[in-house]
N, C-alpha and C positions, 0 to 999 in steps of 0.2 A: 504493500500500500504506500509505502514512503516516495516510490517512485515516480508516483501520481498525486504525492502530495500538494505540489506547487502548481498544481493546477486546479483542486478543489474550491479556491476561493473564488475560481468561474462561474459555478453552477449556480443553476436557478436564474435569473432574472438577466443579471451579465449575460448568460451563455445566451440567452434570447437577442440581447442587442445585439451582442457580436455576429448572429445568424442574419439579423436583418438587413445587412445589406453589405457589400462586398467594398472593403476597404479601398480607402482615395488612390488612384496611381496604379489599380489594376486593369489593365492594359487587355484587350480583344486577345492579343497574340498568347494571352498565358489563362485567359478566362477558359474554365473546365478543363483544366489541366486532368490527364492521362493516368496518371497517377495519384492519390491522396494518401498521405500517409498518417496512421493513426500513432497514437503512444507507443514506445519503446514496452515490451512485455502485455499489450492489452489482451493478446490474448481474440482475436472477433470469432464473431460463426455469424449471428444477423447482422440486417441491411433489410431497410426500409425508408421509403423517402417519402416526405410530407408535404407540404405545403410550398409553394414556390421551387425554389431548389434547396432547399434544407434535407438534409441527410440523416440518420441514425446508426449507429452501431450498439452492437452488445457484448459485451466479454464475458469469457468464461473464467477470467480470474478470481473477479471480484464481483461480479454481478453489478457493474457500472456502464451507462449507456455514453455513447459519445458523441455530441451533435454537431454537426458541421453545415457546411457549406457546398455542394456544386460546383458552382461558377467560381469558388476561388479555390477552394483545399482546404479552408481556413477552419476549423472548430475548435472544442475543448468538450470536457468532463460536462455534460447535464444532467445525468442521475448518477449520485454519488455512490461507493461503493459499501457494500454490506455481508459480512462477513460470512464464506460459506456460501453465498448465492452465485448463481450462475445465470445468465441472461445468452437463449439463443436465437429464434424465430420472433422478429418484427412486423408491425402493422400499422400503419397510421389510419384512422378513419376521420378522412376530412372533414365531414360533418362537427364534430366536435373539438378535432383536434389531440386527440384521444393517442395515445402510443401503446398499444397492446404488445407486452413481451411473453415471450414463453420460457417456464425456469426451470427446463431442465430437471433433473433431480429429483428436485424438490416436490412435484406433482401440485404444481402451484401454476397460477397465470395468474400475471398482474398488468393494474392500469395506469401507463401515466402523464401528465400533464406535459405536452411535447415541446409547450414556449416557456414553461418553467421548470418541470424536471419532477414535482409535487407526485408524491405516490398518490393516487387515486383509490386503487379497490387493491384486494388482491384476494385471489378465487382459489382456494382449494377443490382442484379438479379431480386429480386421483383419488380413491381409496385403497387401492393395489397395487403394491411395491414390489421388487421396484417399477419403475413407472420413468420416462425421463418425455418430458412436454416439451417437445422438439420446435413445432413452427403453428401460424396463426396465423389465419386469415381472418376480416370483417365486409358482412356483407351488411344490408340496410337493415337487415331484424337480428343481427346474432352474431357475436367470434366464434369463430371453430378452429379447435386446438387438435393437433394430433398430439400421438404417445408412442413412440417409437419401444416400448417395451410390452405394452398392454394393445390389445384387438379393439380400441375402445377412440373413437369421441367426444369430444368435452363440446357443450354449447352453452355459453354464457348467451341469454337474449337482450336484445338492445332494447328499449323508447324509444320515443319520438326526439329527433335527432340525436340518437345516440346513445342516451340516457341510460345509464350503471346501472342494474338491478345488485339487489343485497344475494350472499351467499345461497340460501336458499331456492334460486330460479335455477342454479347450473345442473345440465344435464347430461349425462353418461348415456352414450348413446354406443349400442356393440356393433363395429361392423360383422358383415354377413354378405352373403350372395358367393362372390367368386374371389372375394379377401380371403387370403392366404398368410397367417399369420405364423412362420418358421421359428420352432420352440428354441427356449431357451435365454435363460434369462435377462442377459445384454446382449443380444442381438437384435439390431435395430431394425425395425419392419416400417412403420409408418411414419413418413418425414416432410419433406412438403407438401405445403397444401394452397391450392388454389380455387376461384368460384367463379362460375359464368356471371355474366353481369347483372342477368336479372335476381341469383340468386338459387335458381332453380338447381343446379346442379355442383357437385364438390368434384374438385380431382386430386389426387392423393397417389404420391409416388411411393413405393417396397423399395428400401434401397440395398433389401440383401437378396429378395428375387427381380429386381429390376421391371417390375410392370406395375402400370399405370393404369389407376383406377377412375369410373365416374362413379359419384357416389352420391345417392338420396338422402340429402343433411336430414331431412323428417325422420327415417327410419332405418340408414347405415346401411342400406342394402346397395355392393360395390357391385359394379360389371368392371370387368377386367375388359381395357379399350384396344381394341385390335390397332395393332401398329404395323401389321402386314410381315411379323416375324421379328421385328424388331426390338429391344429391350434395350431399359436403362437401367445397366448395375451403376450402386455408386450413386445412383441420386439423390438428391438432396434439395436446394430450394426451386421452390419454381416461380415464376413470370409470366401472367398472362396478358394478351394485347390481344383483343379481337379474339380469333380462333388460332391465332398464334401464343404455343405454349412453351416458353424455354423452361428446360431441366438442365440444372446444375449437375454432372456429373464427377463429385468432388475431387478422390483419387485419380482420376482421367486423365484432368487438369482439361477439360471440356463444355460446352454448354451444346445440349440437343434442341432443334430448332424443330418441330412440329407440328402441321399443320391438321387440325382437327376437322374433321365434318358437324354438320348442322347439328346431328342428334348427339354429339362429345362422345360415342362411343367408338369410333375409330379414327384413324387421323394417319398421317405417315411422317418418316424423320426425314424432313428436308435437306439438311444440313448439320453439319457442328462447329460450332466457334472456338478455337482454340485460340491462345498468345503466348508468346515465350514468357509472359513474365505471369500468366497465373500459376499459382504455389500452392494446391488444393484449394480452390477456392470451394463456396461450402453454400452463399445465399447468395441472390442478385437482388439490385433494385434496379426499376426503370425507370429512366426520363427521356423524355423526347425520343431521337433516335439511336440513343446509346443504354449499353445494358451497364451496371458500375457494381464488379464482382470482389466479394471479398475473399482476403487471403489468408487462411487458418491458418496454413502451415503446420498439419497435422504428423510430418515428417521428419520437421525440424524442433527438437527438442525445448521447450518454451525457458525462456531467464528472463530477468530483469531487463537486458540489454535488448532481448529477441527484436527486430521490427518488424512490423506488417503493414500491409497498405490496402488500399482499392484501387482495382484496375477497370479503366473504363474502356468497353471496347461498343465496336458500332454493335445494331442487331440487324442490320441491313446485311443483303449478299452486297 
């Protein structure tokens, strides 16, 4: 934690200024710079982007979020760190402004305040251990959490814009149908998660059998989506744009490009994006025409010193 010391006095309301807008003297030629680099040792696995081009991370060190910038590189510390926690799968729901993380471990989801860093709720989603709450998506009535260790669902339901219900609304919801959940107790089955726009439909990647699920958020019932033979080991976050669905496929050092049919239950792999400088990358977020991939570096041994970064690459061919 000391090593993150000197930047704690950011968080909260500074780290909001500092996001609003893109310091004097920065110049077109370096705006959205290719690279962002976070703290020495932070440790990321999520990425989520918010409002404008405002950014988030999450660590697995400390369970501290990290807010930045886009168009400059620029952030710092906006949810402080807390001891034992771990922070992976991001969400913002623009509607409120809301920053949904998922905690790993802990069998917990929490909410928080994205221009001040203010813990909001936090949901006890698992009852069954272990249990590790990988990634989170928000659609207009509900977050949906997977559980990379448990066959299971978490559905927190939203209000009218947005609006937190108390502990008691969350629901455990089993997948079934053609979900295939491979025994054993840390081995990770359900990981990113994404929703059609209207809400109707969830997709949920197995990143130790490599297929990709449509899933009925109502009643957890998965079709395994034909991909014409195709699979994704290794996957990890996903991105959707339109019928265009990128999968993070983390040890790869790859992102699979997609495209879906109408009914989301089959689709084929267009393409894959690689770049020399992804290092396991693990979640993406999207803006405009660039995907902006985080780097785990699950290879490379974590210290004080470790660096990591994001890399931004196009999602165009």
């Amino acid at each position: 934690m000391q090593r993150l010391a000197g930047m704690f006095v950011m968080a909260g309301m500074v780290v909001a200024l500092a996001l609003a807008a893109a310091p004097a003297g920065v110049s077109e030629a370096t705006a959205f710079p290719s690279i962002i680099n976070l703290p020495n040792g932070f440790q990321p696995e999520g990425i989520a982007v918010g409002r404008g081009h405002q950014f988030y991370a999450g660590s697995l060190a400390d369970g501290s979020i990290y807010g930045g910038d886009l168009r400059t590189g620029v952030g710092a510390i906006l949810v402080l760190p807390v001891p034992g926690r771990q922070i992976v799968g991001l969400f913002v729901d623009d509607r409120s402004n809301n920053l949904f993380a998922a905690g790993a471990g802990s069998g917990q989801g929490f909410v928080f305040d994205a221009a001040t860093g203010d813990t909001l709720a936090t949901y006890q989603l698992a009852t069954a251990f272990p249990s590790f709450i990988n990634d989170v998506v928000v659609t207009r009535d509900a977050a949906y959490f997977t559980d990379s260790f448990q066959p299971y669902l978490y559905r927190v339901p939203l209000g009218p814009g947005g609006a937190l219900p108390d502990q008691p609304a969350v629901e455990r919801i089993l997948l079934s149908g053609d979900f295939v959940q491979v025994p054993g107790s840390f081995v990770f089955n359900s990981n990113g998660i994404e929703a059609s726009s209207d809400g109707k439909w969830l997709l949920i990647v197995n990143s130790t059998t490599g297929e990709l699920y449509r899933v009925d958020p109502r009643t957890g019932n998965a079709l395994k989506v034909d991909l014409g033979g195709a699979s994704l080991p290794n996957g990890d976050g996903l991105r959707l744009q339109g019928r265009t669905l990128y999968v993070v496929q983390n040890f790869l050092n790859q992102i699979a490009v997609i495209k879906l049919n109408h009914d989301w239950a089959s689709g084929s792999v267009e393409s894959r994006i690689t770049d020399p400088k992804f290092d396991v990358p693990t979640t993406i977020g999207l803006f405009g025409s660039s995907l902006y991939a985080v780097n785990a570096r699950f290879t490379t041994p974590p210290a004080p010193n470790t660096t990591y970064t994001i890399v931004r690459v196009s999602r165009l061919p």
